[in-house]
Structures are given as C-alpha cells and as structure tokens.
N, C-alpha and C positions, 0 to 999 in steps of 0.2 A: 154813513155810506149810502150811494142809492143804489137802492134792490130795486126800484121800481120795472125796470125794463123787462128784468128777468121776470119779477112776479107780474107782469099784465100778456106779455109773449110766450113766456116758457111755459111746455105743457108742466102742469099736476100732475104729472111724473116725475117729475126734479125730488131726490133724495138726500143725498149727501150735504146738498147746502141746508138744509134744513140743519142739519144740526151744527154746521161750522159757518156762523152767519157774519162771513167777511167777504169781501172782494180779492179776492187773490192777485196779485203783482209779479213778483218776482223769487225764488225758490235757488236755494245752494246747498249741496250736501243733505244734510236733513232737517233745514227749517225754510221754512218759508215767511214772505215779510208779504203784509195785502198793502191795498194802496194808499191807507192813511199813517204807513211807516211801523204798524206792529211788526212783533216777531215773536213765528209760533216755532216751539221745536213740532216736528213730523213723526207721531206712532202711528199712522196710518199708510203712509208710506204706497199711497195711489190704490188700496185693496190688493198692496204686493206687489203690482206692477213697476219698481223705481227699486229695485235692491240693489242698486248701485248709486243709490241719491241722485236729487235733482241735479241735473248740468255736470253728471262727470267731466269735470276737464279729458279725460284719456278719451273717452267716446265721442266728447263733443270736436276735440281735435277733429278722429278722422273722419267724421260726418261730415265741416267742413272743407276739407280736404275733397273728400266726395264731390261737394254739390258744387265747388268749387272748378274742378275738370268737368262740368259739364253730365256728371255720370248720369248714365239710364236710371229714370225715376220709378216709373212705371212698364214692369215686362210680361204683367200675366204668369205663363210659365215658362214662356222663353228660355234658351240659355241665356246668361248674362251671367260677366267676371264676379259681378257683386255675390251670384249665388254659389257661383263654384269655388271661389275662396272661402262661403259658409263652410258651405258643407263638406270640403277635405280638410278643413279646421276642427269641427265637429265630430268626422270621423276619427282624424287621428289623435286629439286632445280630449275627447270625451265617452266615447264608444270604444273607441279599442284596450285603450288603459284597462276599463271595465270587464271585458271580452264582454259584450253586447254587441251583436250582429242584428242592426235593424237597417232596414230600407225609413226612408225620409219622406213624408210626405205634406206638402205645402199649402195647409187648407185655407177658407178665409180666415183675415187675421184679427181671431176672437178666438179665446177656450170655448167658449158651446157651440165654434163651429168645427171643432177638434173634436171632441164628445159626439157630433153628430157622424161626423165621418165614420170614427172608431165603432159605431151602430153598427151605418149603413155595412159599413165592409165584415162586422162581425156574425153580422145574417147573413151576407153573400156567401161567406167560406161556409158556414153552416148549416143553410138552410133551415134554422129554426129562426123563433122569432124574439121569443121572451129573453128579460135579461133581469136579472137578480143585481140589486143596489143596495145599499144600506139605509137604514135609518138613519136620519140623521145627516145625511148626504148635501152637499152640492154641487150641481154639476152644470150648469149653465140654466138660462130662460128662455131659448128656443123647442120645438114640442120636443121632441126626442130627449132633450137634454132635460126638460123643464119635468117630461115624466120619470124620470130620477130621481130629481131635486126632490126632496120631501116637505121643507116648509110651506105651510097653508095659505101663508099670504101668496107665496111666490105662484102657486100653482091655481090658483083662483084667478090667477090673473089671463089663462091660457085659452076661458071660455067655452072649451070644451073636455070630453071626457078625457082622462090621459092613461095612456093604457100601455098592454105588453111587457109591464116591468112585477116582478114580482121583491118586495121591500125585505130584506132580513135583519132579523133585529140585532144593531152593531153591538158588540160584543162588551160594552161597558153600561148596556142598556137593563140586561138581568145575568148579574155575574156566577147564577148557577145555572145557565144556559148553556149549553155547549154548541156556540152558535155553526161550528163547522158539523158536526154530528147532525143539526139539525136538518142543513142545506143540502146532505147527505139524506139525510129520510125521505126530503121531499123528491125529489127527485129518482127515489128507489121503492120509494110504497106508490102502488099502483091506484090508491085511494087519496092520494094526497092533494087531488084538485090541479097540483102545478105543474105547466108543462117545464120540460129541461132547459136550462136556458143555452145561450148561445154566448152570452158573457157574464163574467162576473166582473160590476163595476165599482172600484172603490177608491179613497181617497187613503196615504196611512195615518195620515194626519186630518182627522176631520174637522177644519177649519171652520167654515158659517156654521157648524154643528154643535161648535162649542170649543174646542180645541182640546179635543181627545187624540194622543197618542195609543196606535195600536200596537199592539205587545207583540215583539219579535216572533215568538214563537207560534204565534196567532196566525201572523201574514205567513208564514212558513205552512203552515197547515195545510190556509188555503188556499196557497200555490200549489200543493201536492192534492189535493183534492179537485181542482182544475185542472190537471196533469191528468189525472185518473180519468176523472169523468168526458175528457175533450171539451171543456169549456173556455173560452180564453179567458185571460185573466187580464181587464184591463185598469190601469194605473193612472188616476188623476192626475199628475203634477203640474197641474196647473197653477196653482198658488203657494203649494209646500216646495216645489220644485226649485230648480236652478239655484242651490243654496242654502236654500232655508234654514232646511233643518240641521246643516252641518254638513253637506255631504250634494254634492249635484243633486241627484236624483233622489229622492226621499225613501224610496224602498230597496238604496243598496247595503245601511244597517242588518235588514234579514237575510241579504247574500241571495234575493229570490232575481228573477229573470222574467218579467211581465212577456203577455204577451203582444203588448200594445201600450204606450204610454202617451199620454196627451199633456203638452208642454205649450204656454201663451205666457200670458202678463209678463214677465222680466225677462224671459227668452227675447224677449225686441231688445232688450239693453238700455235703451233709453227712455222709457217709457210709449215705447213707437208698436203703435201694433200688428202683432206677428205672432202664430198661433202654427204649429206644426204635430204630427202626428207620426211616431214611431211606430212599426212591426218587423214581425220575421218575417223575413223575405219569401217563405213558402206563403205567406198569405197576401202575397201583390199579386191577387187577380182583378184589378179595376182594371174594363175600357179604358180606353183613352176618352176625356173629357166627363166620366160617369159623375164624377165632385167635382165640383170642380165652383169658379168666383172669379170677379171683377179683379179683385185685391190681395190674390195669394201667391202675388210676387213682390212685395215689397222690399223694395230694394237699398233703402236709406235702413231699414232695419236689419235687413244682413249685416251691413256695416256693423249696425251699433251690437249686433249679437255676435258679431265676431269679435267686436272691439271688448265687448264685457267678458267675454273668454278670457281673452288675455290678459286683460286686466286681473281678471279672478286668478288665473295663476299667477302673475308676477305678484301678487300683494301676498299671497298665501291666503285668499279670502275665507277659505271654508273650514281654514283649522280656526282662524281668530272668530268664525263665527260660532264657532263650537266652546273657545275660552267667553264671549258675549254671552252665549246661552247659561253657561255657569256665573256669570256677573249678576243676570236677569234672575234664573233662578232663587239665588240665595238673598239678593234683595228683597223678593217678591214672598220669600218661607219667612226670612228675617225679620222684615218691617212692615208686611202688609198684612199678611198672614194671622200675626196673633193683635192685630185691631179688632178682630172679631172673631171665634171660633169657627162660626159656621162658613169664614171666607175659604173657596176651594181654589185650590195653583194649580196647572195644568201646561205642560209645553213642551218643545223641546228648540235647540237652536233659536233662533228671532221671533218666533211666533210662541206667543205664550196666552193662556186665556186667565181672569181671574173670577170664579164665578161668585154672584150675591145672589144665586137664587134660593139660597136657605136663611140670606142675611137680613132681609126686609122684605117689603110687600114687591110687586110687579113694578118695575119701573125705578129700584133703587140705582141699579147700574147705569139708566140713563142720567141719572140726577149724578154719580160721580163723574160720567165723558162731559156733562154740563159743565161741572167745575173746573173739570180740566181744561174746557175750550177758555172760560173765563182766565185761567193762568196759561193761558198762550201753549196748548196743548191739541193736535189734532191724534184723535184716536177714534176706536172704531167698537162695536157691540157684536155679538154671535151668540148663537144658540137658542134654545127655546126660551121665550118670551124675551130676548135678548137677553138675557140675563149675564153676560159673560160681559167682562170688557178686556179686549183683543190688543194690546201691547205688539204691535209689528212695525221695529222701525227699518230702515234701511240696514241690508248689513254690510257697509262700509261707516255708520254711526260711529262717532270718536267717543271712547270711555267717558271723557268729562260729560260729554251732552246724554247719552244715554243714564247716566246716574242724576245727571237733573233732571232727565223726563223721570224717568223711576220716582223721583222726590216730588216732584209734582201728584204723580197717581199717590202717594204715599197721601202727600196732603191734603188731596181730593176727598179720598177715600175716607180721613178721619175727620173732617169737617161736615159729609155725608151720615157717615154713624152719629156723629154727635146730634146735627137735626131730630136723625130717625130717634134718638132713646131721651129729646127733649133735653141735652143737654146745650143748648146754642137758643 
C-alpha cells in the first residue's frame, strides 16, 4: 500500500494509523475493507463514535433525503427545522421518559469542547474556580479539558502549567480509601491546602482509564455529597454514553440526576460531528454569544442523531446491548480469562477492557492489538502504560461477527502468551 503521502505531508501527530497500517476504502456495519480488498471486523469502532456502525442504511436514508431537498447545511445557532425536530425528539424520547429537566446546549462539535463549556458555565454559577476530577480521567486535549485528563503523555503536550483542578484518587485506585469521606475532609478541614470546587467531574465508566466500572452505590454517594456541599456534579458521557453501557445515559443504573452532562462522539449518529451540553435550567445564565463557534449548528447531524434515536428505539437497541454485554462478558471470563491468571476482565455493555498489566513486561497488550490487526482486527489500548486492550464494537454488531472478533482476541491473546513463556 502507499503511505508515502501521508508519511512525507502529514504531521507527527498522526496516531491511530500507526497501529492499523492500511488504507481504508470502504466500511459496513462493523467491518471495514482498505483498498487492496481486506476485510477487517471493527473493535474500535471510530473511539466510540459509530455505535450504530458504519453506513447505517436507516441514517444514511434520511441524510440523503436531507441533502437531497436542498436542506440548510450550515446555521450557526439559527433556528432551522433540522434542530427543532432534534430537540422535541430528544425532549420527548429521551429526557422525559427519564423525568430529566435539562435545557440543550449546542457547543463546538467535539467532547472537549462540551467539557469546556461545562467549566466555563460551572465557575459562572459559582464563582469559584477549582474543580475536582478523577484519577484516571479523560476528558478531552483542549486546556480546560486537557487539565482534567490525567495521562502524562496527554498533558505534556499542553506546554504549559495546567492548573485549578484538584485530582481525587478514583475509587478502584486504594480500595481502603473512602474516596467520598475523603473529598469531604478536604473541603471541610480548614488545613487541607484545597480550595472547594465548583465541579465534580467524572466519567462512570472510566474508559482511556482503563475501563473501570464505578460501583452503584459509589456514584450515589457522590451525588449526595454534591447535593450537600453545592457543587455540581458533572457527567462525561461522552464515550460511555448514548448506549454503551446498556442504558442511554450511563449514570441512569444509580437512578442519580447530574448536574450537567456532556454528550459528543455517537450523539451525531453517524459518525458526524456534534457535541452538546445538558443542565438544569436554573443554571442557563450565559450571555448571548459568551460560547459560543463556527460549527455548533451542524445540521446533517441533527438529522443522523435524530435518525439514531429512532432507530435505537424501533430495534430495542439498548436491551440487546445489555444481552451483547453478557455474550462479551462470559466469553471474555470463559476463554480469555483462564489463558493466564493474572489476565483482568473489566466492562459493562460494549465496552469492555482486558487488562495484561500483571501478565508480561510493558508493552505485552500492544503485541496482542498487533496480532489482531494481522488477523484483520481493529481494536484499541487504554490505561496506564496502555496496558488494557479495549474490545468496543458497534452495538448494532450481529452475534456471529462479535463472537468472531471475541475468537480473534482469544487467538491473539494465546499466541502473545506462548512468545512471552518461549513456548512458539
């Protein structure tokens, strides 16, 4: 294949090709074919953005349809039909079922430009500054967002100091910690260095982190500990969102009520980007124009986020994502699991992590996503020193192909061990 183009043009910030070193062509459902006629099945699945696979026919319809009449491409924040069919779709099919009462708001469409908004507006109501994040965290590469993010590479890249967030250690970090007791001290001993924050930001699924579910009763805590203290309590769904985990919204398992949630990657429906920002309506004190962007009216993505709505409900998508998550599961305990003792399973719904950082030296996880790209497999790595490999496919995925990717990683995985203990 020629790379050449790419590698003499493209900057040395090019990532992802680095590890899946094909030409891409053409994509359906969940494989994709490059352009010398392979065929890969998709665990990676766009970093989440495509949970309705490549080229939904139901999406792709009314996008054509769309750009077909001519429809407004481009409207800023205009009214246009395209957004007010979103958003009384969204009201009535996704917010009210729930009783969530949020106001809409239409940022650039990227997650760390949702993350930034969700700051700015969480100082404004506040007047403080600092904001409490997790360990472990990702939250975008913009500053606001990048001083979140926890990992070293990401944050070295910012060039300057990143500050006003104070890190707390996530809760699977030292399991005799009582990590909400602790967030409590800080903020109530007057010796404790930290000022009060203005948010608490987290993810419940901490995805680039490693793929740690956080424990029901945990997020329950500390929504009532933000209750208590007046801190809002803001909710990543950025990547765990719209699905994932079995359920729209990823923290409607703890029955908690954010005070702000931030929603991109699959919220566009078709891999179109579009990035929006939930709150309570008591906290819509922005100016007119205070956030505002070139591109936070995309128009062909209301379409396709209105069209994935439906879809998602006429399919039942989110209970079959939940029978998926138990397919995934018990392959993953079953057949991958006792390859090695020290392999750790981690998930819930589509996103599952498998970690080898107890399994081999640094670097063994990369050497099974290796294997896998060689058996026509795109997947993906998270966590510290990446050690995790991150199993996220589509969830519209048909049973037969997700149990062939599963067999894939299975056969990766023991071809990997055998190297590492010199049995190959």
């Amino acid at each position: 294949m020629a790379f050449e183009v790419f590698e003499t043009y493209e900057s040395e910030v090019r990532s992802y090709c680095r590890k899946f070193t094909s030409v891409f062509q053409t994509a359906k459902g969940s494989k994709l074919w490059d352009e010398e006629g392979r065929e890969y099945i998709d665990f990676f699945n766009g970093a989440g953005a495509l949970s309705y696979g490549h080229n939904n026919d139901y999406i792709k319809e009314r996008l054509i349809d769309y750009l077909q009449k001519d429809g407004i491409i481009h409207g800023m924040d205009m009214y246009t039909g395209a957004k007010r069919d979103f958003i009384e779709y969204f009201q009535e099919s996704m917010l009210k079922p729930r009783d969530l009462n949020y106001k809409i708001m239409f940022t650039g469409p990227t997650g760390t430009n949702a993350i930034e908004s969700a700051l700015k507006l969480a100082r404004k109501v506040t007047g403080r500054t600092n904001i409490f994040a997790m360990m472990g965290a990702f939250h975008g590469m913009t500053m606001g967002a990048l001083a979140l993010t926890t990992d070293m590479s990401s944050r070295k890249g910012a060039g300057v100091p990143l500050h006003d967030v104070t890190h707390i250690p996530a809760p699977y970090m030292f399991p005799e910690l009582d990590t909400v007791a602790y967030m409590e001290r800080l903020i109530t001993d007057d010796h404790s260095g930290v000022e009060k924050p203005a948010a608490l930001v987290l993810e419940t699924v901490q995805a680039e982190g490693g793929i740690y579910v956080f424990d029901i009763e945990w997020l329950q805590r500390v929504a009532a500990f933000c209750k208590k203290y007046e801190i809002l309590l803001i909710v990543d769904d950025i990547q765990v969102g719209c699905g994932r985990t079995g359920t729209f919204f990823s923290f409607e398992r703890a029955g908690i009520k954010p005070d702000m949630v931030a929603l991109s990657k699959s919220i566009g429906g078709y891999g179109l980007p579009m990035a929006i920002l939930l709150f309570s309506p008591e906290l819509d004190i922005w100016k007119p124009g205070e956030h505002n962007g070139t591109f936070r009216g995309n128009q062909l993505a209301f379409v396709a986020a209105k069209a994935a709505l439906e879809f998602a409900k006429e399919t039942n998508l989110y209970d079959n994502v939940k029978k998926k998550g138990e397919i995934i599961k018990n392959f993953l305990e079953n057949e991958v699991k006792p390859l090695d003792e020290n392999i750790e399973i981690r998930g819930m719904g589509c996103i599952w992590g498998i970690d080898f950082g107890k399994v081999g030296p640094v670097g063994t996880s990369r050497k099974v996503l290796d294997e896998c790209f060689k058996n026509n497999m795109l997947i993906e790595l998270a966590g510290r020193d990446d050690c995790v490999l991150k199993p996220m496919p589509a969830l519209t995925i048909p049973e037969d192909e997700l149990l062939k990717g599963l067999e894939i990683i299975k056969k990766s995985t023991q071809k990997v061990l055998a190297q590492l203990h010199g049995q190959e």
